[in-house]
N, C-alpha and C positions, 0 to 999 in steps of 0.2 A: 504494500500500500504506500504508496506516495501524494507526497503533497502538491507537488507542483512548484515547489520556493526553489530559488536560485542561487548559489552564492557566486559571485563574480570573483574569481581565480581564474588569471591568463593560463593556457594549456591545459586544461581539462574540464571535459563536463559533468557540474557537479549535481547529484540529489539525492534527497534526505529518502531512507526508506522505511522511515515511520512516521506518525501524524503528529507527533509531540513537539515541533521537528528533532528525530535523535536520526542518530550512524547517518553520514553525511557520504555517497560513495562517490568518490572522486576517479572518472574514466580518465587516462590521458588520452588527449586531443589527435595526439600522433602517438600511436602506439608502439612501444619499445622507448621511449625517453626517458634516459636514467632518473630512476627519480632521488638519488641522492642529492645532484644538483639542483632538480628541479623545487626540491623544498627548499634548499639554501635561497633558491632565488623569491621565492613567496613566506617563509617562514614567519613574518608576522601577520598574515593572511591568515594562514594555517591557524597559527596558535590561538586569535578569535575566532575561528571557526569551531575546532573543538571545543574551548570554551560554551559554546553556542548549542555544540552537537552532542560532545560529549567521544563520542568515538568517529574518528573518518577511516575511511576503508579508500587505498588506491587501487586501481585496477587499471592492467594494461599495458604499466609502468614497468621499463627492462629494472629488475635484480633479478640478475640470473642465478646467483648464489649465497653461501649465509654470510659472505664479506662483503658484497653488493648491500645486502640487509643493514649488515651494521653500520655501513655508510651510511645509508637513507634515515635511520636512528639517530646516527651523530650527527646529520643536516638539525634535526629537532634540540638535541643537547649533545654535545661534545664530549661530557664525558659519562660513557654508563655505568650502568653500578654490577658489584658483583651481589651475590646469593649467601647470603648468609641466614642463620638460625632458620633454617629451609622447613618445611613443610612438607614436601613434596621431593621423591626422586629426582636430578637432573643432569644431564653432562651436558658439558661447556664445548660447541663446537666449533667455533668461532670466537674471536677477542671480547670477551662478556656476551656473547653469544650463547643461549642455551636451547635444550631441548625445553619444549614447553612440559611436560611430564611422561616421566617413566611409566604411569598408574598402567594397568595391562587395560586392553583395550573393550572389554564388556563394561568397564565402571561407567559409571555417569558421574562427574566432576559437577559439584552442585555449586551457583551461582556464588561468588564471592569478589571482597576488594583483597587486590594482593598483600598477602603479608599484612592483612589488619590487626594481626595477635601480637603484633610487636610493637615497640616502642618508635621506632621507625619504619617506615615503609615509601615504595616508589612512588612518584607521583602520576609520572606516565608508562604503561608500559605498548610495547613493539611487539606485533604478531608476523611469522612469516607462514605464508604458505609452500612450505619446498616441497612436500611430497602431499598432495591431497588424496585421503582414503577415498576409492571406489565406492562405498558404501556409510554416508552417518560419516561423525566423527567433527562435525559441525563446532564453531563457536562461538555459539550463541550468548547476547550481552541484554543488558536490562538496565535501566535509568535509574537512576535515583529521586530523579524530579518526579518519575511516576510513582513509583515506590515509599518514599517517604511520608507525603501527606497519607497514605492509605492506612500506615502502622497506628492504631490505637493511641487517642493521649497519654491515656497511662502507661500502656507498654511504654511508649517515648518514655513519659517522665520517669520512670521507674529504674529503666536504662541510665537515661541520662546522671539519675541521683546516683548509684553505685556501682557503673561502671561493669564490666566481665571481668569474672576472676577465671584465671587458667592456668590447669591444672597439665602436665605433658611428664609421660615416663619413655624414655629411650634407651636402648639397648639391646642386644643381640637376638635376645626373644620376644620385644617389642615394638614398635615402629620402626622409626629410624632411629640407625645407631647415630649416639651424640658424635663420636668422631666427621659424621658424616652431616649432621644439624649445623655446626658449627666450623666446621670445616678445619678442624684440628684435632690432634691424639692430644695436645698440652693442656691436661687438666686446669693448668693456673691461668693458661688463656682465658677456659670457659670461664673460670670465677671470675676474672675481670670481667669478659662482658657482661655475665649476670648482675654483679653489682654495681657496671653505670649503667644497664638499663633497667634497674631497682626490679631484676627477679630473685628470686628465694632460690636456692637449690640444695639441693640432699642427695649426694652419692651413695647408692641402693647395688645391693645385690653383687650379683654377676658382671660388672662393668656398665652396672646401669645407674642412671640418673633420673631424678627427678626435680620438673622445673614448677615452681608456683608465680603468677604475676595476674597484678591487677590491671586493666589497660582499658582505655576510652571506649565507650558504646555509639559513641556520636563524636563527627568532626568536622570543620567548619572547613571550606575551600579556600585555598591561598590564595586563589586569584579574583573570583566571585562572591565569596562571603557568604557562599548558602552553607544550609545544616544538612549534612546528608547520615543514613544509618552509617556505620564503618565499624562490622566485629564481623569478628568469625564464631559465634556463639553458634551458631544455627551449623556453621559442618563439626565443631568436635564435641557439641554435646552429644551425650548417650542414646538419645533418639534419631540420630542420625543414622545409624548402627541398626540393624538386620533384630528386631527382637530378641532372638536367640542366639544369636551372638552375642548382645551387648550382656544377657542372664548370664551365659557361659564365663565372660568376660569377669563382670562383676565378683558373680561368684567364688573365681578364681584367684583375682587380685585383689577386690573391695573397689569401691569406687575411685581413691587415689589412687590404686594401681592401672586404673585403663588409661593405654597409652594414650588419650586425650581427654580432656572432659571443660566444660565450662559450667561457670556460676556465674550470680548473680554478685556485684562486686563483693556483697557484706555477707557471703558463703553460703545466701540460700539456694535452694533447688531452682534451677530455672523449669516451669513445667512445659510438659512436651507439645500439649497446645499452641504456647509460646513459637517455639522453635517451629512449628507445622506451619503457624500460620506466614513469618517471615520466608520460608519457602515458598507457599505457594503464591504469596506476593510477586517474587522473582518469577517466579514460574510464568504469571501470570503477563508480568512487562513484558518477557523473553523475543528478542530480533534475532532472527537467525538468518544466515544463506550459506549455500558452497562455497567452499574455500574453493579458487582457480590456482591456478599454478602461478605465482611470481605474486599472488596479492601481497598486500600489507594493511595490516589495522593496529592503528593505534587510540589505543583509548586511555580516557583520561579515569587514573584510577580512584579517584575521590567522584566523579559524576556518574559512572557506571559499574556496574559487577557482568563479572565474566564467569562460564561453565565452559564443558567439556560434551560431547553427547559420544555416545561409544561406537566404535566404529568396526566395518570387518576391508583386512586389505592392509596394504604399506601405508603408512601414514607418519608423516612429519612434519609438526607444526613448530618453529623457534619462535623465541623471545627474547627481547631485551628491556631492559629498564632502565630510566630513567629519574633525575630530578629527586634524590632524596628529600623525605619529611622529616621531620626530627617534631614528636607529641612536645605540645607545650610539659612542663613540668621535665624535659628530659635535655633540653636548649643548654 
């Protein structure tokens, strides 16, 4: 569905494929034009447009490869960031260049802002399409402008007054290993970072760790001023999780031992209501289309949440990131 709105950028024609106007898809004009250059040459064009859109998608545009990619990235910011305190599986194939996730290919990757469990996070991140699956494998985004008036006042406030606490166990028979979270074996590393980004941690077991932090439910845009949702409560709470799994889980470890879990910031339950409903809200915005070969989407990770849909076939989507946040209280 489209609107019909136009944005005026030399060398490509551009529209919005949603009615909000959100994802703005930018065709290049002459097809095969680096678009490395081509954003250096519009880039404050660009930057109120996403502002505007939220996510732009190029299509058409020559990146022939994932160094092509990371040029067209560093047109937007110069310098990318690496992956730290990870979440998710990833190899680096290029200079901060990564796989978008390891996750095996039946999961569904449920809407989320990157790295919102942390005390920092990206502000933009870069999607490549190098190998598009035959079948699914889509990635699908969703607004925050739709999405946030829709969440309950109370939910809001109640977020807003205490914050997500989280709860994360790593280690060889649980998620990921911390060597691999932090991207170090140097024990005294991890406590440093733990303690400038005020997490708690407890070295448990078998070379396992567990991490405890309190972290914003809500964030304001650095560049627009709006309030948008920004946690990950809704992917590592315990109703995320297959029923019988999360019983098996529980049972097994008790609730601090599940490799992931969220609270409410002042330690109570968050109920599973809660968390269904800010799903099916994403659910609900959700913009999808086929990745083409050479696309790029960049979206802005404080206006929009990004998923995964599962795919069957080769499939290879990168990312990069950009523009770190640094949470007030952490500056």
């Amino acid at each position: 569905m489209t609107t019909g709105e136009r944005t005026d950028i030399p060398g490509a024609h551009a529209e919005p494929l949603d009615d909000e106007p959100f994802l703005l898809r930018l065709t290049a004009a002459e097809p095969g034009t680096p678009l490395g250059p081509w954003i250096d040459a519009h880039r404050e064009r660009l930057l109120t447009a996403l502002d505007r859109y939220g996510v732009l998608l190029f299509r058409g545009f020559g990146v022939p490869d994932p160094e092509a990619f990371g040029r067209a990235a560093r047109a937007f910011s110069p310098e990318l960031l690496g992956y730290l305190e990870r979440a998710a599986p990833r190899n680096e194939v290029a200079d901060k260049v990564f796989t978008s996730t390891e996750l095996s290919e039946e999961q569904w990757i449920p809407f989320h802002h990157e790295m919102s469990y942390a005390h920092n996070w990206p502000s933009r991140l870069y999607f490549y399409g190098d190998r598009p699956s035959a079948t699914g494998g889509a990635t699908p985004v969703a607004s925050e402008r739709r999405v946030f008036p829709r969440i309950p006042a109370e939910v809001r406030e109640r977020f807003q007054r205490y914050g997500v606490r989280y709860v994360r166990n790593y280690g060889p028979d649980l998620d990921i290993p911390w060597q691999e979270v932090f991207q170090t074996g140097d024990r005294s590393e991890v406590e440093a970072y733990c303690a400038q980004s005020g997490t708690d941690l407890e070295w448990t077991g078998n070379d396992g760790l567990r991490t405890v932090s309190r972290r914003q439910a809500l964030a304001e845009h650095p560049r627009t001023g709006e309030t948008v949702w920004f946690n990950h409560a809704h992917l590592f709470h315990t109703s995320n999780l297959p029923a019988e799994v999360a019983e098996v889980l529980i049972g097994e470890y008790g609730p601090e031992g599940l490799p992931r879990n969220a609270h409410y910031g002042d330690g109570e339950e968050i109920e599973d209501e809660v968390m269904a409903l800010i799903r099916g809200l994403y659910e609900e915005a959700a913009v999808s289309f086929p990745w083409q070969r050479e696309d790029v989407m960049v979206v802005d990770n404080f206006l929009a949440t990004h998923a995964r849909e599962p795919f069957r076939g080769d499939r290879r989507v990168l990312v990069a990131m950009s523009d770190l946040y640094v949470a007030p209280g952490h500056r």
